[in-house]
Backbone as a ProteinNet text record, in pm:
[ID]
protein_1_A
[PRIMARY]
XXXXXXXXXXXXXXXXXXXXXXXXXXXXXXXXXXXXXXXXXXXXXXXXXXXXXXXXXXXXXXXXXXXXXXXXXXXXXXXXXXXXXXXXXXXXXXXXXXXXXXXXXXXXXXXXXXXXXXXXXXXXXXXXXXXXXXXXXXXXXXXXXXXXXXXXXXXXXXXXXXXXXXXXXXXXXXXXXXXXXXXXXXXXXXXXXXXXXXXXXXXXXXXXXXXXXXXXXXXXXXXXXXXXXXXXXXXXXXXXXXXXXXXXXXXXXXXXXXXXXXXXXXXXXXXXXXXXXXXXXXXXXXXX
[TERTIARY]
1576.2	1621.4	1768.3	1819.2	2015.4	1971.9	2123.9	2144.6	2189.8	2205.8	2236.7	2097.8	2012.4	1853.1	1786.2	1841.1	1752.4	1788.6	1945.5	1990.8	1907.8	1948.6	1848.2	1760.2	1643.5	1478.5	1476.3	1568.2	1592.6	1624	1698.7	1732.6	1625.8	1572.5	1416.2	1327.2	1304.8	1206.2	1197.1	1061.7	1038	993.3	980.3	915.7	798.3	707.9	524.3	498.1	586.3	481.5	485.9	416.7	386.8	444	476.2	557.4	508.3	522.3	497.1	596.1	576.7	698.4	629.9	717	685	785.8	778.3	885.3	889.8	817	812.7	779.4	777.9	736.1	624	495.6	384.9	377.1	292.9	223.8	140.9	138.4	42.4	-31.3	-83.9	-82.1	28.4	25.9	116.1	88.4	225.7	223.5	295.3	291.1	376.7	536.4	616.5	747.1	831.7	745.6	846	768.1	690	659.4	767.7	814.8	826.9	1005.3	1065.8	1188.4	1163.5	1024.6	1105.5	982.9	897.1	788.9	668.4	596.6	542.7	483.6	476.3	467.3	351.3	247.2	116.7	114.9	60.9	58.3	-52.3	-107.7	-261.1	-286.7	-296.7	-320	-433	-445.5	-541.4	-648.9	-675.3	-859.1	-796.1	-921.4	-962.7	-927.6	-917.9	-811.1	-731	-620.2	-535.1	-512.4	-398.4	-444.2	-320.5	-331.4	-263.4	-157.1	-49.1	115.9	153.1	234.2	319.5	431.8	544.8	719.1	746.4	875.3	934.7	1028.7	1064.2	1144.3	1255.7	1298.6	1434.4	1380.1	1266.9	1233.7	1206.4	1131.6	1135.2	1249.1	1208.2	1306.6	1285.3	1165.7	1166.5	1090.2	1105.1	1041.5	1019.2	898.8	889.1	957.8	954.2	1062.5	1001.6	909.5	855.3	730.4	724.6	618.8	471.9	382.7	229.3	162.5	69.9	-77.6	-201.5	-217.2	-304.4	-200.1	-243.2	-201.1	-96	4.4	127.9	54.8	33	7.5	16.3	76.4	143.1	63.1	-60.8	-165.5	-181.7	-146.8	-82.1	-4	127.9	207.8	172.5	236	206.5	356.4	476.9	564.3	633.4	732.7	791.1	988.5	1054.3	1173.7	1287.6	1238.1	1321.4	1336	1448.9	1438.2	1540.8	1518.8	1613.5	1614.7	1744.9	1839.4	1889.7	1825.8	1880.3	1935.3	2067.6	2170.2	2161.9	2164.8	2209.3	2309.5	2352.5	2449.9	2583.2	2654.4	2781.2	2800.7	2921.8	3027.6	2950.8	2956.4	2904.2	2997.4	3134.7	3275	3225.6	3176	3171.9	3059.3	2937	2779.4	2835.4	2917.9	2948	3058.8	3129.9	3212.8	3168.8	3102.7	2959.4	2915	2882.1	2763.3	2832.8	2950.7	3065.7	3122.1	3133.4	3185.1	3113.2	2954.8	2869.1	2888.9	2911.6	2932.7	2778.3	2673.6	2561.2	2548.7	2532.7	2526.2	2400	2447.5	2361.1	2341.5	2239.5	2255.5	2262.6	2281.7	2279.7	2302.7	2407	2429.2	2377.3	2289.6	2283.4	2254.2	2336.8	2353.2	2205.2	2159.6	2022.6	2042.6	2150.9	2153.1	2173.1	2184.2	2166.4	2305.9	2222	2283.4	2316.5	2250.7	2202.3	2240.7	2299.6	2324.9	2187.1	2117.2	2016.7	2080.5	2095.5	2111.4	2020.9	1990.6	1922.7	1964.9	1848.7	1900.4	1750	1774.8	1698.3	1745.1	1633.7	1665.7	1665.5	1676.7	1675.1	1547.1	1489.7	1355.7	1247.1	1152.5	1066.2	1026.6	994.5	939.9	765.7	716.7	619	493	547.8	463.4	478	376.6	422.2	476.1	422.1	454.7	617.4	634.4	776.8	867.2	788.4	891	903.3	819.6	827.5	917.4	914.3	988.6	1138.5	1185.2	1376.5	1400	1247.2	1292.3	1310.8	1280.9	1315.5	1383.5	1443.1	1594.1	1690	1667.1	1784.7	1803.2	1701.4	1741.8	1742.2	1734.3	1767.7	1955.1	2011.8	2175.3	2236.2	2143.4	2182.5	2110.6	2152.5	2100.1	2086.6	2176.4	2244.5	2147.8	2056.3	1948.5	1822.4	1783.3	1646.5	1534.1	1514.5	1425.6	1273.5	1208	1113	1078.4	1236.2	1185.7	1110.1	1040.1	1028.2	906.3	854.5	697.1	719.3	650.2	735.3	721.9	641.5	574.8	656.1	795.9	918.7	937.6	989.5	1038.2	1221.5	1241.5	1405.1	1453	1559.8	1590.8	1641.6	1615.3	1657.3	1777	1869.3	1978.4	2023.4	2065	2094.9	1972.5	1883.3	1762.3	1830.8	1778.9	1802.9	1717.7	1743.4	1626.4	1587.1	1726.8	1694.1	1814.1	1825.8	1924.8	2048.8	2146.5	2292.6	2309.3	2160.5	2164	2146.9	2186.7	2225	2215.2	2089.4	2148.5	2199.3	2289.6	2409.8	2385.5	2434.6	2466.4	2634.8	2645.3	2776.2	2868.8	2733.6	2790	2672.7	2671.6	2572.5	2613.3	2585.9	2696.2	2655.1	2464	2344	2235.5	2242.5	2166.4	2178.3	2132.2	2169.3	2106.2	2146.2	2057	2008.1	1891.6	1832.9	1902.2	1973.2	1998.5	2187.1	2232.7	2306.2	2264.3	2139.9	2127.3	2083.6	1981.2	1971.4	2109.7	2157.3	2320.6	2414	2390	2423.9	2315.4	2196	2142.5	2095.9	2192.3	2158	2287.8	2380.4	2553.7	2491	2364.7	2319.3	2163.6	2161.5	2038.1	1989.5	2026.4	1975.2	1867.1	1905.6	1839	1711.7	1679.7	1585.9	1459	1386.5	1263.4	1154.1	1119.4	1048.7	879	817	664.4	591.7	509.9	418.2	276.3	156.9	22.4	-14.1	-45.6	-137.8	-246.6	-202.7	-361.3	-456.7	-549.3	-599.8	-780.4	-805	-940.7	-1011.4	-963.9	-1113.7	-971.3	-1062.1	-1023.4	-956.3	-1026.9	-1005.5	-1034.1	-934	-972.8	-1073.2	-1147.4	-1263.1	-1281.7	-1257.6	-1308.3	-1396	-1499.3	-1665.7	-1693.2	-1630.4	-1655.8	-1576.6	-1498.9	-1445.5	-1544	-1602.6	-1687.3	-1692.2	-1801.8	-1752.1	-1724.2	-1770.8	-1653.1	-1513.2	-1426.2	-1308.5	-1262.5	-1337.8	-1297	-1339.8	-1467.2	-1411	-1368.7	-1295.5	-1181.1	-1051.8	-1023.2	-875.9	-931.9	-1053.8	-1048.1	-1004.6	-1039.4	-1073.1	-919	-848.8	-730.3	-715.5	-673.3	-622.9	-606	-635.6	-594.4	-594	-508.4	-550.6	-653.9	-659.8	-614.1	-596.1	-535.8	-606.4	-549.3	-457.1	-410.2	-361	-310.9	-307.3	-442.6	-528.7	-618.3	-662	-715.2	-755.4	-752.3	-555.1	-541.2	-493.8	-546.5	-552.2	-644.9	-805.6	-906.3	-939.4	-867.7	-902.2	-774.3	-675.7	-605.4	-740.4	-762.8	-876.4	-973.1	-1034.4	-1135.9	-1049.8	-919.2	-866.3	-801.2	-806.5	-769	-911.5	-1033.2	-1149.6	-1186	-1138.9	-1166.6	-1078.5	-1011.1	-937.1	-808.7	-719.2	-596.8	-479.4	-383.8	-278.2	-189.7	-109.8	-89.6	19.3	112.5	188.5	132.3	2	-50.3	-134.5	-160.4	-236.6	-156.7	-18.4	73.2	92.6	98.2	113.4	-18.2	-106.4	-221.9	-279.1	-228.7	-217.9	-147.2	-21.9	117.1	32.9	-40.5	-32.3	-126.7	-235.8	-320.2	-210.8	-92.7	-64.6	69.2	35.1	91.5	167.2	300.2	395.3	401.1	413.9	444.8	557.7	565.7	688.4	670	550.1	518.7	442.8	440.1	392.2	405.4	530.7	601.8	593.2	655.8	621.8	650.6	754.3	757.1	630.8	593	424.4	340.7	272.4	227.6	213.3	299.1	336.8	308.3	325.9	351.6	187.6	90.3	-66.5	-158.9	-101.8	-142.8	-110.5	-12.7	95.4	-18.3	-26.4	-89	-257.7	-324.9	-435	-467.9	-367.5	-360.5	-384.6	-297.1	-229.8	-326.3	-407.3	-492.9	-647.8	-686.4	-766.2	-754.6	-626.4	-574.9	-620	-549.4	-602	-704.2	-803.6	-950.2	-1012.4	-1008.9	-1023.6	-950.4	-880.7	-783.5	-840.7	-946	-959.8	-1132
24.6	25.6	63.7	20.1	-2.4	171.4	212.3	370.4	377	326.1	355.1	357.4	237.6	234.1	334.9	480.8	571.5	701.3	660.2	745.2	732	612.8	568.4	624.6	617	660.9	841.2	901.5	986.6	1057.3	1005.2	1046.2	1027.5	930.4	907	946.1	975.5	1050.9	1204	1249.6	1398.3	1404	1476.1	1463.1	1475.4	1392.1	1412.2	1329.4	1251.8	1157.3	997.2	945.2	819.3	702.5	571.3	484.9	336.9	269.3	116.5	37	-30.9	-120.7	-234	-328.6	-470.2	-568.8	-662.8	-783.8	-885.8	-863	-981.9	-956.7	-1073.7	-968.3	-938.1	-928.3	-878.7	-722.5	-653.3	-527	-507.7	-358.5	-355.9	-196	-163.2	-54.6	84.3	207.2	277.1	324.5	381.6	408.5	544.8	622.3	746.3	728.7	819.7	790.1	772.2	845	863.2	747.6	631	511	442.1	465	345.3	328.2	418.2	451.4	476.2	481.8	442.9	370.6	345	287.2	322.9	261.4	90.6	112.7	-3.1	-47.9	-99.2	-88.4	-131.3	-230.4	-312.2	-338.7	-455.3	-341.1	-355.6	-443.2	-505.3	-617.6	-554.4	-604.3	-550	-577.2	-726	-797.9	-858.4	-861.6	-967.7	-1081.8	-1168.7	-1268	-1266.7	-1194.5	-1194.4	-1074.2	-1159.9	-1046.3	-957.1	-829	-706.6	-777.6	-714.9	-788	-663	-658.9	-609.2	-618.8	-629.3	-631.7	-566.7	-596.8	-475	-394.9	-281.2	-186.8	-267.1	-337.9	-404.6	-554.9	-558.9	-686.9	-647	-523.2	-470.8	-493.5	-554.5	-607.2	-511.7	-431.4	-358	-235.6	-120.1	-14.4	8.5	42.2	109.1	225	243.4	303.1	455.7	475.3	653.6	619.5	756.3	770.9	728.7	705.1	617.6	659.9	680.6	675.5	609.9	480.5	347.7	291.9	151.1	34.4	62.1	-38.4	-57.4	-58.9	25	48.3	204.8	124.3	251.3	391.3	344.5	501.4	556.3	479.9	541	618.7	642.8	701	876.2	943.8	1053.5	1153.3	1098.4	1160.5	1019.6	1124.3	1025.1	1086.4	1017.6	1000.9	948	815	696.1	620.3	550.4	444.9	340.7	178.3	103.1	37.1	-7.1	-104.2	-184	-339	-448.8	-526.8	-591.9	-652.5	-788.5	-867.7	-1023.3	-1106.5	-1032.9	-1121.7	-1110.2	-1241	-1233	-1217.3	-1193.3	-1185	-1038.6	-1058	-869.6	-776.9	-801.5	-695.2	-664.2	-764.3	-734.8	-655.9	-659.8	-568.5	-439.8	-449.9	-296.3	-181.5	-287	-247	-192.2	-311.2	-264.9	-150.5	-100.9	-3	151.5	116.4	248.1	236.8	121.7	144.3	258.1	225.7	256.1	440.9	484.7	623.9	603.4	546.9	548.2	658.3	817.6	842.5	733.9	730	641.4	700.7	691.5	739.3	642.7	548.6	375.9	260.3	181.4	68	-22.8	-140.5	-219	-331.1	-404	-550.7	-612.5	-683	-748.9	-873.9	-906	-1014.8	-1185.1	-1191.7	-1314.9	-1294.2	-1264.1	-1296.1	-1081.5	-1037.3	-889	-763.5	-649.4	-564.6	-468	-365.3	-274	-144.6	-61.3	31.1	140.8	248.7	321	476.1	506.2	674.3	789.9	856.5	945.4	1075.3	1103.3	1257.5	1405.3	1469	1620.5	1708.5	1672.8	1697.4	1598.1	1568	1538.4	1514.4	1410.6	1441.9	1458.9	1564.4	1618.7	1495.6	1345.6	1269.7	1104.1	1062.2	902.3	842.6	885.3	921.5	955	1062.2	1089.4	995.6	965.6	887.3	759.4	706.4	568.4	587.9	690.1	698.2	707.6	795.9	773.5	652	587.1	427.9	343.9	361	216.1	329.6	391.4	486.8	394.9	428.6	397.2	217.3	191.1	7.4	-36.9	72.6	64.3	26.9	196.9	168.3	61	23.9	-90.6	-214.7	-290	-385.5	-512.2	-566.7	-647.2	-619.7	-529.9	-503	-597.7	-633.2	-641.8	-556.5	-598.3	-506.2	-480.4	-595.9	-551.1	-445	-350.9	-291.3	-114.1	-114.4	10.7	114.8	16.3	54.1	176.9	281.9	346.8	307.7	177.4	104	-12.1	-13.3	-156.2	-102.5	-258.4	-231.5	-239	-158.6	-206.1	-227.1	-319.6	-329.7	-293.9	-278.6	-213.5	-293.5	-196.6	-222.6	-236.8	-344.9	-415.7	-555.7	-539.1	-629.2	-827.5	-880.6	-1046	-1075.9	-1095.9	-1150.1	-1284.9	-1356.8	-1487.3	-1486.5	-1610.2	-1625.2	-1614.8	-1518.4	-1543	-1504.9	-1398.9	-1312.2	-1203.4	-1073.5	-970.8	-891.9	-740.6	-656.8	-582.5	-537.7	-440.6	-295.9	-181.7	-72.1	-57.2	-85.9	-80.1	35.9	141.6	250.2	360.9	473.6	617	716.8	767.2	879.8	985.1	985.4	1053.4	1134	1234.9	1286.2	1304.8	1259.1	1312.8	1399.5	1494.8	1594.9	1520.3	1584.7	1532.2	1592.2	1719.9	1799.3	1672.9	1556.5	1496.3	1367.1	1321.6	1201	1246.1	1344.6	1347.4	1351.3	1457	1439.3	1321.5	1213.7	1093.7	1016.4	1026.6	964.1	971.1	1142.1	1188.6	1091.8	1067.3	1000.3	874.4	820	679.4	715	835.7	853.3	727.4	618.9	511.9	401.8	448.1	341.5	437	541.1	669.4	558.7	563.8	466.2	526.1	465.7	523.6	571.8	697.5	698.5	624.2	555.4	422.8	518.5	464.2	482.4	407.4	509.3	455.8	349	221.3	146.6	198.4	192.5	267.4	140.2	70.3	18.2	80.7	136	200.9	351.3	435.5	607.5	572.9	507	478.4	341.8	284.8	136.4	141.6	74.5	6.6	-117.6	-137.1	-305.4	-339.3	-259.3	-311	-355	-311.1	-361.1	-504.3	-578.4	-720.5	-794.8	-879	-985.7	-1079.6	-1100.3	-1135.5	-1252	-1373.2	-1501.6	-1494.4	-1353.5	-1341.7	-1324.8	-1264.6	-1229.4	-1345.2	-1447.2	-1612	-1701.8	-1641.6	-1741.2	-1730.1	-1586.2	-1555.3	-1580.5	-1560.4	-1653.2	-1751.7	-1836	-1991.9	-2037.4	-2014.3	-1986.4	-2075	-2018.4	-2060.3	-2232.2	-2305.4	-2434.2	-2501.8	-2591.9	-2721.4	-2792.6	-2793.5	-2824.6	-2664.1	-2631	-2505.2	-2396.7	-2396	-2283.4	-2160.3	-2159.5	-2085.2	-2006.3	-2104.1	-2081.9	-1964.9	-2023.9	-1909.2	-1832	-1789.7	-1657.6	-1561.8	-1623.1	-1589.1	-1461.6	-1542.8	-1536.7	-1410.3	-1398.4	-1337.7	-1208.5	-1186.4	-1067.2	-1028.2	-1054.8	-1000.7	-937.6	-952.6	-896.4	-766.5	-778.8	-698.9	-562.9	-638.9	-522.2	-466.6	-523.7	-480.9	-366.4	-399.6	-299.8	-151.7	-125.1	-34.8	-38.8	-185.4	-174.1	-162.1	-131.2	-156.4	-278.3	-367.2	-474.7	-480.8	-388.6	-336.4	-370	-304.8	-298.6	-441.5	-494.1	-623.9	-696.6	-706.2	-802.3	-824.7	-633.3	-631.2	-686.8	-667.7	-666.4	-787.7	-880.7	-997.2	-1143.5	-1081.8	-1147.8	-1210	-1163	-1227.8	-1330.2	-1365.9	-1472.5	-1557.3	-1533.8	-1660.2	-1748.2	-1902.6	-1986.7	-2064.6	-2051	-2121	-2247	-2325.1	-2471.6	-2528.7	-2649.1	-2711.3	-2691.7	-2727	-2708.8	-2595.6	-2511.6	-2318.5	-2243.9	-2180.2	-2064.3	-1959.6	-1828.4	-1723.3	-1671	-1739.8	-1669	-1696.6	-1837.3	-1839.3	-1773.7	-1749.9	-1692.1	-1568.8	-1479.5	-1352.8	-1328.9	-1437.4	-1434.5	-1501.2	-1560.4	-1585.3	-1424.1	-1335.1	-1214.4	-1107.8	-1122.6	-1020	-1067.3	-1199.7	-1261.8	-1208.2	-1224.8	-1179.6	-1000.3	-929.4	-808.7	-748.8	-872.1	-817.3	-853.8	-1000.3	-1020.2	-945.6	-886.7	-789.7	-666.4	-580.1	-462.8	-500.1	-571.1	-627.2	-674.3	-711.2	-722.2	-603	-487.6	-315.9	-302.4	-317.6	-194	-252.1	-415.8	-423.1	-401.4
732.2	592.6	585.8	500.2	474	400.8	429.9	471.1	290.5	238.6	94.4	12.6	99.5	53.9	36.8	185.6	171.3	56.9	83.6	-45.2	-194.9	-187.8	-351.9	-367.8	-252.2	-252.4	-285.8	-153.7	-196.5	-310.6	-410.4	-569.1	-612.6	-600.2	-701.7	-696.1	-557.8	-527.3	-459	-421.1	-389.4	-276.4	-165.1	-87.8	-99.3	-11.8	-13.2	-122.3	-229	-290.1	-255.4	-289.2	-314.7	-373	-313.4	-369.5	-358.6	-429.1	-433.5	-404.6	-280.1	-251.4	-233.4	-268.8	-255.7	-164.5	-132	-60	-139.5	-206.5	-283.5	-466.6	-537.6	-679.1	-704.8	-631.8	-654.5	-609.1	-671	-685.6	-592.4	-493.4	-387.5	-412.9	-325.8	-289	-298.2	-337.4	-289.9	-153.7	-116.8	92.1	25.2	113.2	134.8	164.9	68.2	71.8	208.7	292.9	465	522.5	498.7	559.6	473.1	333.3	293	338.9	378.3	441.6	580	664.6	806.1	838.8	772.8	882.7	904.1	968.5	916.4	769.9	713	602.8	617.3	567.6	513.7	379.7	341	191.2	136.8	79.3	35	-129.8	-92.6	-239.8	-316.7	-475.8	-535.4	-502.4	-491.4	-437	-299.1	-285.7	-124.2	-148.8	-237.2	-264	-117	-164.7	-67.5	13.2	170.3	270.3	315.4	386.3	358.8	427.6	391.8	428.7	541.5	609	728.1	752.9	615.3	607.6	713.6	732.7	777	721.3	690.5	588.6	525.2	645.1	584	497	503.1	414.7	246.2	241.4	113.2	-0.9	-43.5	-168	-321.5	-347	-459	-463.7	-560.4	-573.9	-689.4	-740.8	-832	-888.1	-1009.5	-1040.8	-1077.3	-1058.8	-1077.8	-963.7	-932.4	-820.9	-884	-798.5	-838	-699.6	-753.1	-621.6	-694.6	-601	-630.2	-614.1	-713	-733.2	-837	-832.8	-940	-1037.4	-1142.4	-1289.3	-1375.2	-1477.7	-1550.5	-1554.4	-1537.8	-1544.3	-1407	-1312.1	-1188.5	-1184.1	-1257.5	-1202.5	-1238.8	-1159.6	-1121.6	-1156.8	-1178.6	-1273.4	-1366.8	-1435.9	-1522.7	-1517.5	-1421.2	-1441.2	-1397.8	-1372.2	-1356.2	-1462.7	-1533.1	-1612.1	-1547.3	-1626.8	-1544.5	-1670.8	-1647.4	-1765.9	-1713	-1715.7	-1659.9	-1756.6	-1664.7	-1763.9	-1681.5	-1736.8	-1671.1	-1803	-1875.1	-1991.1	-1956.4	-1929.5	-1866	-1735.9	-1718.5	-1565.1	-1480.3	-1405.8	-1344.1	-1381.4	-1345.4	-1383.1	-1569.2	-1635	-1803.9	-1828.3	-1713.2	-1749.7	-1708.9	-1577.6	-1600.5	-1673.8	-1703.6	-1788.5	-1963.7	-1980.5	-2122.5	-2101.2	-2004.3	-2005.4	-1989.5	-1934.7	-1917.8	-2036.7	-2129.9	-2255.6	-2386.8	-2365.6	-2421.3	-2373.3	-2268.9	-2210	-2177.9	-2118.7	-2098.3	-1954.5	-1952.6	-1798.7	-1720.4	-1579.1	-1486.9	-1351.4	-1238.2	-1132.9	-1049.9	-1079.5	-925.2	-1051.7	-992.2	-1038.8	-894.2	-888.2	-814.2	-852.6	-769.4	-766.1	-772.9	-817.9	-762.6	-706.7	-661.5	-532.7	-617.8	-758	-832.5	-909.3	-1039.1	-1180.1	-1262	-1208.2	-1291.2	-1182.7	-1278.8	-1236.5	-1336.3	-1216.9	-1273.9	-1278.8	-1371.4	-1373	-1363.2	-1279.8	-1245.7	-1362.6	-1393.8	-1470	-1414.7	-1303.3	-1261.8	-1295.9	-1384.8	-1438.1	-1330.7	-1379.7	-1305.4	-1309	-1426.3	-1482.8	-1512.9	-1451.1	-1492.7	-1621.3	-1760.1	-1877.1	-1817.7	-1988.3	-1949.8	-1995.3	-2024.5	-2032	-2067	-2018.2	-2079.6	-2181.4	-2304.1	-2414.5	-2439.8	-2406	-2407.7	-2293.2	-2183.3	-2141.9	-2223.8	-2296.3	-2372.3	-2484	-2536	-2648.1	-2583.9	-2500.3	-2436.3	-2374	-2300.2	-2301.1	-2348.5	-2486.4	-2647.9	-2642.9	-2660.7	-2765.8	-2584.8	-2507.6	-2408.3	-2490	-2476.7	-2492.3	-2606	-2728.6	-2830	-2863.9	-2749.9	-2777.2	-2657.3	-2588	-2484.4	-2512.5	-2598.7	-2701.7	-2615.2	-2536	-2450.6	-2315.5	-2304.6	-2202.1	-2204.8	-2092.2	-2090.8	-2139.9	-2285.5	-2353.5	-2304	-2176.1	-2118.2	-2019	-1982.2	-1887.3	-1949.3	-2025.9	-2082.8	-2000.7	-1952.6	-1874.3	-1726.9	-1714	-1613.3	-1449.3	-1449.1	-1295.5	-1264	-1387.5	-1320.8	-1211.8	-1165.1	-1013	-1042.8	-952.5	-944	-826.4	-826.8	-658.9	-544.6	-417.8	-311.9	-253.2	-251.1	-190	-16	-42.1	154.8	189.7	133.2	155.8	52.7	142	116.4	5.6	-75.8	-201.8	-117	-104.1	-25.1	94.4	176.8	224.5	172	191.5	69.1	4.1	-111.1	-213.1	-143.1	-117.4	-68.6	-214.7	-209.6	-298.6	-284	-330.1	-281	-376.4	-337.9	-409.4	-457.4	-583.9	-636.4	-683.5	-711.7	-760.6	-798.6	-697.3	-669.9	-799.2	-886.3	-952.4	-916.3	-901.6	-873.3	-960	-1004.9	-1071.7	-1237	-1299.1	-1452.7	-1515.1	-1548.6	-1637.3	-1750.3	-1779.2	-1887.3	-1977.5	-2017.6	-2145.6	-2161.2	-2067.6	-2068.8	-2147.7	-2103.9	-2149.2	-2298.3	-2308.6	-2448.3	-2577.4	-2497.5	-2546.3	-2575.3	-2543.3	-2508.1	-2624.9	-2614	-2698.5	-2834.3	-2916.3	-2996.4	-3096.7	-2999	-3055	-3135	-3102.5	-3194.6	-3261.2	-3342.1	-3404.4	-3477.5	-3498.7	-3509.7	-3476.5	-3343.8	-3273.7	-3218.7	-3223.5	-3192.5	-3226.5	-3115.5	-3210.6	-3291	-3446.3	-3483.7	-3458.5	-3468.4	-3460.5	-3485.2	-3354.8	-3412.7	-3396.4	-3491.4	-3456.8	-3333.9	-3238.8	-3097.7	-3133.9	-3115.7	-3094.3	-2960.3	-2974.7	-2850.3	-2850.9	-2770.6	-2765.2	-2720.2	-2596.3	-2509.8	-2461	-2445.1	-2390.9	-2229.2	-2168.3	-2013.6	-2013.3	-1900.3	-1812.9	-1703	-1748.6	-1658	-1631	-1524.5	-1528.8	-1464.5	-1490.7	-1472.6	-1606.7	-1722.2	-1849.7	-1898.1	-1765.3	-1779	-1727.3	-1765.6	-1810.8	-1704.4	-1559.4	-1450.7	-1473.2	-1544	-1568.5	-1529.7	-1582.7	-1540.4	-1380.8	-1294.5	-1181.3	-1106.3	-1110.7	-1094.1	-1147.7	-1233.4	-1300.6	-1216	-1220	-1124.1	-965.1	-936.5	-795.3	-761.8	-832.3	-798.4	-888.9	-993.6	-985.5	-1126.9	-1254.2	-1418	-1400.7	-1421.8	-1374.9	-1472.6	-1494	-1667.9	-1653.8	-1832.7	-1891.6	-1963.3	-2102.5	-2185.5	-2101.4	-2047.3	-1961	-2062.1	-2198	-2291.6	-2346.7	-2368.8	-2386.3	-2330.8	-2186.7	-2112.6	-2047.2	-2048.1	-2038.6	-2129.8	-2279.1	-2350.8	-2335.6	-2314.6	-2327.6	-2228.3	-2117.3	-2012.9	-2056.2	-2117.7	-2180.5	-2308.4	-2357.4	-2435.3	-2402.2	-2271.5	-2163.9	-2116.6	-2064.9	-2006.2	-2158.9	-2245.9	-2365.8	-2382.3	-2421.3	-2438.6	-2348	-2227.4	-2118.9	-2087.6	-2193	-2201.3	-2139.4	-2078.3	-2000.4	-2121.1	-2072.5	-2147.7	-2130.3	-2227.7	-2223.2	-2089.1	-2040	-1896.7	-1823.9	-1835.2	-1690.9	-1653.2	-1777	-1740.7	-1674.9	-1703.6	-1663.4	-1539.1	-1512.3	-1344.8	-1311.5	-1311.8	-1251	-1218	-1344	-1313.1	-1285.2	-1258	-1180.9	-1078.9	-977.2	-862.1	-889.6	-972.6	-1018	-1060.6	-1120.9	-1199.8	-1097.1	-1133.6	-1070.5	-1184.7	-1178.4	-1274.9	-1241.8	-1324.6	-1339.3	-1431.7	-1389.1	-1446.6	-1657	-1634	-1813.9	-1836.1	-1757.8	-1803	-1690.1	-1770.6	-1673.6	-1739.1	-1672.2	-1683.8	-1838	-1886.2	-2014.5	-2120.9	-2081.1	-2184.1	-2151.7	-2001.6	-1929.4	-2024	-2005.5	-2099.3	-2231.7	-2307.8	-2420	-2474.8	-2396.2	-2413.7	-2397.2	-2333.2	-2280.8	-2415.8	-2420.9	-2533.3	-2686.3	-2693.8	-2805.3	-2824.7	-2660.7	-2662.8	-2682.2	-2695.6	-2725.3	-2854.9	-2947.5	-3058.9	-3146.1	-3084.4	-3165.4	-3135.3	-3038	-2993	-3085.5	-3076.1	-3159.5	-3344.3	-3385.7	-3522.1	-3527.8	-3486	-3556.4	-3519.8	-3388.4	-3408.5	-3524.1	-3561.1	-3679.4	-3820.2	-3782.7	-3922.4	-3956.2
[MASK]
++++++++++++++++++++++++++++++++++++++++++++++++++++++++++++++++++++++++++++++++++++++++++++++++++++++++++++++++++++++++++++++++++++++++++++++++++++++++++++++++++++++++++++++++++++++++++++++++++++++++++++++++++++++++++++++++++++++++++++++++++++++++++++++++++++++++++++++++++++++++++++++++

């Protein structure tokens, strides 16, 4: 692993916990932080579907962005204080220049090897919950408007620096600052009481996720693999199972990235947006 890589890990993390790395953009297993910086790498898929991978450190292309034990999902994680603010609008010299305009403190600017610079903000403190971390993550991307407003969930991945996305894309580390106090960022985010997001009522379906309570149609459906015609349809159909069952609409996404196969006429943004739909319309007939 590239020697700035371990720096990174290091800021983000603690010793003795747990981390999710991937090579690719699917979700595995978590490994222990001193495998995932020197070795060997294990990586355990959710189903038997598919079979356990064997990178090597320097192939790792992403990390989750707060510690987790299990699988990549938000009720995994086990603290809360990483956030990431991805920019892909404009020149790279103009995303980072935006974001130093804004006075946003940051602890890692990195390249992600394309189009986008991620900005890393690892606190000093721990928040004492999901909850609170959700709420400084819409207030952060509230005053960073020009952000990727999906990254709010605390199980994003962000990217590792030195590793090849592809041949030629190289992610680089552009800029370490390191640690930010939290009594800084709040300070920082009190300057736009505006954008503070307001108190929503928790939809809540089920207390806990279970998915013995998903409907086995679904688990040979994602076997045998979403196929046309009705591909809206029915993963529509199959986010509704997964809301019924107590997941959160985050975690479905992850959970079910690696089932889905993009095509020329349905890619990932419908993909998303059949799931997001099967939620909302799940939530509103509970609320009515």
């Amino acid at each position: 692993m590239d020697e700035k890589a371990k720096q990174l890990f290091n800021l983000m993390f603690r010793p003795g916990e747990t981390v999710c790395v991937s090579h690719n953009k699917y979700g595995y297993h978590s490994i222990p932080l001193e495998y995932a910086i020197n070795g060997p790498v294990t990586l355990v898929p959710p189903t038997d579907k598919f079979p356990y991978e064997y990178p090597d450190i320097s192939e790792l292309l992403l990390v989750a962005l707060n510690p987790i034990k299990g699988f990549r999902q938000d009720l995994n994680c086990t603290a809360f204080r990483n956030f990431l603010v991805e920019l892909d609008y404009g020149p790279l010299p103009e995303q980072l220049a935006y974001v130093k305009r804004l006075g946003m403190p940051f602890s890692a600017a990195i390249f992600s090897g394309n189009k986008s610079i991620h900005f890393l903000i690892s606190l000093d403190k721990d928040l004492p919950s999901e909850k609170v971390y959700r709420m400084f993550s819409e207030w952060i991307l509230g005053v960073v408007s020009l952000a990727d407003q999906n990254t709010k969930n605390p199980s994003r991945s962000i990217r590792i620096p030195g590793a090849y996305r592809e041949p030629g894309k190289k992610q680089l580390l552009i800029e370490m600052p390191g640690v930010v106090k939290t009594e800084e960022l709040v300070a920082w985010l009190n300057k736009y009481p505006d954008s503070r997001p307001k108190e929503k009522a928790e939809r809540v379906i089920s207390e806990q996720p279970d998915f013995s309570r998903v409907r086995p149609w679904v688990s040979e459906k994602l076997y045998f693999g979403v196929k046309p015609p009705n591909r809206n349809k029915q993963w529509f159909t199959i986010g509704v199972e997964f809301a019924l069952a107590g997941y959160s609409e985050d975690d479905t996404i992850e959970l079910l990235q690696k089932y889905f196969e993009p095509d020329r006429d349905f890619k990932q943004r419908e993909w998303e947006t059949a799931l997001k739909s099967a939620f909302k319309w799940t939530y509103e007939r509970k609320e009515s």
